[in-house]
C-alpha positions as CSV (number, residue, x, y, z in Angstrom):
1,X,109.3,96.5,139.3
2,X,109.5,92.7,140.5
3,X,106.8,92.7,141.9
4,X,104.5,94.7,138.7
5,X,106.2,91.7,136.0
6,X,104.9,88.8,139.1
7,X,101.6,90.1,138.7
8,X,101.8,90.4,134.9
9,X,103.0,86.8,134.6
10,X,100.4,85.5,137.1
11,X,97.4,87.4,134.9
12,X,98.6,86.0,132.1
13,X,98.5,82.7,133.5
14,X,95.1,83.3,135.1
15,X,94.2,84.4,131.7
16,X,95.1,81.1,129.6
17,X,94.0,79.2,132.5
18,X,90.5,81.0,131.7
19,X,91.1,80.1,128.0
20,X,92.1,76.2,128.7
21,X,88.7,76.2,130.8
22,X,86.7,77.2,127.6
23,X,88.6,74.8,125.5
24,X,87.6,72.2,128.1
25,X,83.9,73.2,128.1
26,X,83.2,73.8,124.0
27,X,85.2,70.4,123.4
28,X,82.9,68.4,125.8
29,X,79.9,70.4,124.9
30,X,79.9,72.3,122.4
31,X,79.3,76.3,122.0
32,X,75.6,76.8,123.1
33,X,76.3,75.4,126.9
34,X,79.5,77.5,127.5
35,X,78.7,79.7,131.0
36,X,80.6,82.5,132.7
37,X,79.5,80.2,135.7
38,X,80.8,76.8,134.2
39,X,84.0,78.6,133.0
40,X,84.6,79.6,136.3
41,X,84.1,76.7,137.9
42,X,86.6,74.4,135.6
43,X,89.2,77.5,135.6
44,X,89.2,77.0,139.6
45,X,88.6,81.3,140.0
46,X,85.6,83.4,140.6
47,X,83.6,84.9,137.5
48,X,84.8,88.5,138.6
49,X,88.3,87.5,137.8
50,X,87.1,86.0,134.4
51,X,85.8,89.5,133.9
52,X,88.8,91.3,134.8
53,X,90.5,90.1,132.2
54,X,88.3,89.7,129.6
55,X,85.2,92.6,128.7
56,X,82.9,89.9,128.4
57,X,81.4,86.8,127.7
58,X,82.0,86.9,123.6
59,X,85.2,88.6,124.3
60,X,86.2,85.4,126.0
61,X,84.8,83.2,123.2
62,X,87.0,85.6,120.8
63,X,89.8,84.6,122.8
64,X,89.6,80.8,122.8
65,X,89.3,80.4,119.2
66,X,91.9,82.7,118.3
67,X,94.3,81.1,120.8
68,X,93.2,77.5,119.7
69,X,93.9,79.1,115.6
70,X,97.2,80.0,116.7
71,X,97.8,76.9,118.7
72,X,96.7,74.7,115.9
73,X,99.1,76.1,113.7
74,X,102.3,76.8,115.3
75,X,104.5,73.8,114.2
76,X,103.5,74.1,110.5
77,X,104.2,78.0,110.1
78,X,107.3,77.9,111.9
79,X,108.4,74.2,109.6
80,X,111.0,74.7,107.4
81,X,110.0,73.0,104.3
82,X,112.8,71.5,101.8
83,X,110.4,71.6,98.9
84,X,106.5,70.7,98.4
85,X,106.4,67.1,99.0
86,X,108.1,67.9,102.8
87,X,105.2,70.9,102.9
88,X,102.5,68.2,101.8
89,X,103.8,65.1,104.0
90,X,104.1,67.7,106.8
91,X,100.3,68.8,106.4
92,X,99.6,65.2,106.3
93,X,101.3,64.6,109.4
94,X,100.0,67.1,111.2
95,X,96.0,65.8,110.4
96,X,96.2,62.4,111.5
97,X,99.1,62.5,114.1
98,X,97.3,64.4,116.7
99,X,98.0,63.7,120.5
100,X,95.4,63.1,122.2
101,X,95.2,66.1,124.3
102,X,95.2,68.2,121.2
103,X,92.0,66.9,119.8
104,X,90.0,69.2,121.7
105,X,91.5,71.7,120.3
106,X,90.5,70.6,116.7
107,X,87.0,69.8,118.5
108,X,86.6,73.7,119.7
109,X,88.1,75.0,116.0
110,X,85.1,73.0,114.4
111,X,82.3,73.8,117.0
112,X,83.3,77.8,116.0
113,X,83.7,77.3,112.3
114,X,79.9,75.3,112.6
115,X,78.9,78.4,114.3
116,X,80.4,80.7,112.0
117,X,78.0,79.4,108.9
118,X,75.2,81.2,111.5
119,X,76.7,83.7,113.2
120,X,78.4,87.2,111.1
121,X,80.8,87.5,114.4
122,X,82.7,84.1,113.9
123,X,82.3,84.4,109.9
124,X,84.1,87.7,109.7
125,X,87.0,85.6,111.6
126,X,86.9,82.9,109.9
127,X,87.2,84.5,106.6
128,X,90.5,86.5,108.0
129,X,92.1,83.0,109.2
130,X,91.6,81.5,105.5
131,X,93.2,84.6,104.1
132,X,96.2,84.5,106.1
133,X,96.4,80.6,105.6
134,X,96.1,81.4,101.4
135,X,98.4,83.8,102.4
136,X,101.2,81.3,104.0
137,X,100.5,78.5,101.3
138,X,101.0,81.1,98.6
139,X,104.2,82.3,100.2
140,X,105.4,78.4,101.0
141,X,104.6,77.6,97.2
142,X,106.3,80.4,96.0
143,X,109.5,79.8,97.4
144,X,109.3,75.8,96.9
145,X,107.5,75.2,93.5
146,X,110.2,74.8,90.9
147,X,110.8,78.9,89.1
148,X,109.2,77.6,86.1
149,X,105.6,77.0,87.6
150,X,103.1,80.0,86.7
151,X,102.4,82.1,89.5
152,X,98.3,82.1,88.6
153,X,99.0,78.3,88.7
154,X,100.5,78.7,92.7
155,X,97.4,80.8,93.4
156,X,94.7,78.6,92.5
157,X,96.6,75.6,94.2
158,X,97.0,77.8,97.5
159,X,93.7,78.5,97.8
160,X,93.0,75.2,97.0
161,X,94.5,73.3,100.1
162,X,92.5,74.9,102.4
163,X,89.5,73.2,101.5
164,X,91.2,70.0,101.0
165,X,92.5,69.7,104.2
166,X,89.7,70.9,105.9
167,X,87.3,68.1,103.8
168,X,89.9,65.1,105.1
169,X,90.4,66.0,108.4
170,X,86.9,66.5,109.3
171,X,85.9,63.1,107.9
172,X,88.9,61.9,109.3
173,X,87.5,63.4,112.8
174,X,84.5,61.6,112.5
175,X,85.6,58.0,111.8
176,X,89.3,58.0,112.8
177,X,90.3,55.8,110.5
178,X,93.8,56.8,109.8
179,X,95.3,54.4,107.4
180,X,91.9,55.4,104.9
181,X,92.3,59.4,105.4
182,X,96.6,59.2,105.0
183,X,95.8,57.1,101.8
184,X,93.1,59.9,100.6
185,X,95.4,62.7,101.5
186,X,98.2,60.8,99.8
187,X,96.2,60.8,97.0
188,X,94.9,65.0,97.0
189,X,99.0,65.8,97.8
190,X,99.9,63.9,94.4
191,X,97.3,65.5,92.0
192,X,98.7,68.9,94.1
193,X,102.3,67.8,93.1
194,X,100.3,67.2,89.3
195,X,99.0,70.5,88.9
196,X,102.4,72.5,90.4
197,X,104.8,70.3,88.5
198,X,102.6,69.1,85.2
């Protein structure tokens, strides 16, 4: 029994050793020069042992992004918000606060969602991941927004953010300007706070 859970927890650290290899490659590269070959190498293992544990090449590239979405978003779903100015500064925080070493991992999320405008595989994903994230703003705003605020209102405002925060952190990507992008985002939280409060 010791010795079947060793070799589970060893897999599964070969595993997001494999996964931390293809966030390495996409964020230097890019999607179109990711390799079995060049994973292997950067993951330090042979491509057979990529391939026993993942079914394939796309399987792999399944992988990464879904770890990287679940990475990206870990502190803000498990937040506790005190109402929807803590939700909003929290959001904030979280675009132009980014360690360095977790900027690949917004570098990788972007390179997919670019490939996902061409390729059905990565749109069908992507489409999921902004329903569940409508999903959690809806639920956040529910609970937060003052009882008196119209349901249809919290709707259109949850599937609202989405957009905006991907719009100011991808600009915000580009030119890193932080004290510009805080001030913009400053700016799309209050007319948010407008539109739930007004």
């Amino acid at each position: 029994m010791v010795h079947a859970d060793k070799r589970m927890i060893k897999g599964e650290q070969t595993r997001t050793k494999i996964l931390y290899a293809a966030i390495e490659v996409i964020a230097e590269n890019g999607l179109k020069n990711v390799s079995t070959a060049k994973l292997a190498t950067v993951a330090g293992v042979s491509k057979s042992t990529i391939f026993h544990h993942f079914q394939s090449s796309d399987e792999v590239m399944k992988s990464t992004l879904d770890f990287v979405y679940h990475e990206l978003l870990k502190d803000m779903k498990t937040e506790q918000y005190r109402d929807i100015k803590d939700l909003l500064d929290g959001i904030g925080y979280s675009l132009f606060h980014v360690p360095d070493e977790e900027l690949s991992f917004f570098k990788v999320f972007l390179s997919f969602f670019h490939e996902g405008v061409f390729d059905s595989t990565y749109r069908d994903v992507f489409i999921s991941y902004v329903n569940q994230m409508n999903d959690f703003f809806r639920m956040q705003l529910t609970k937060l927004a003052p009882e008196s605020t119209d349901q249809d209102r919290i709707d259109r405002v949850s599937k609202l953010l989405l957009p905006i925060i991907d719009g100011v952190g991808l600009h915000y990507l580009l030119d890193q300007d932080r004290k510009k992008y805080q001030q913009l985002w400053n700016l799309q939280a209050k007319g948010i706070m407008d539109m739930l409060y007004g």
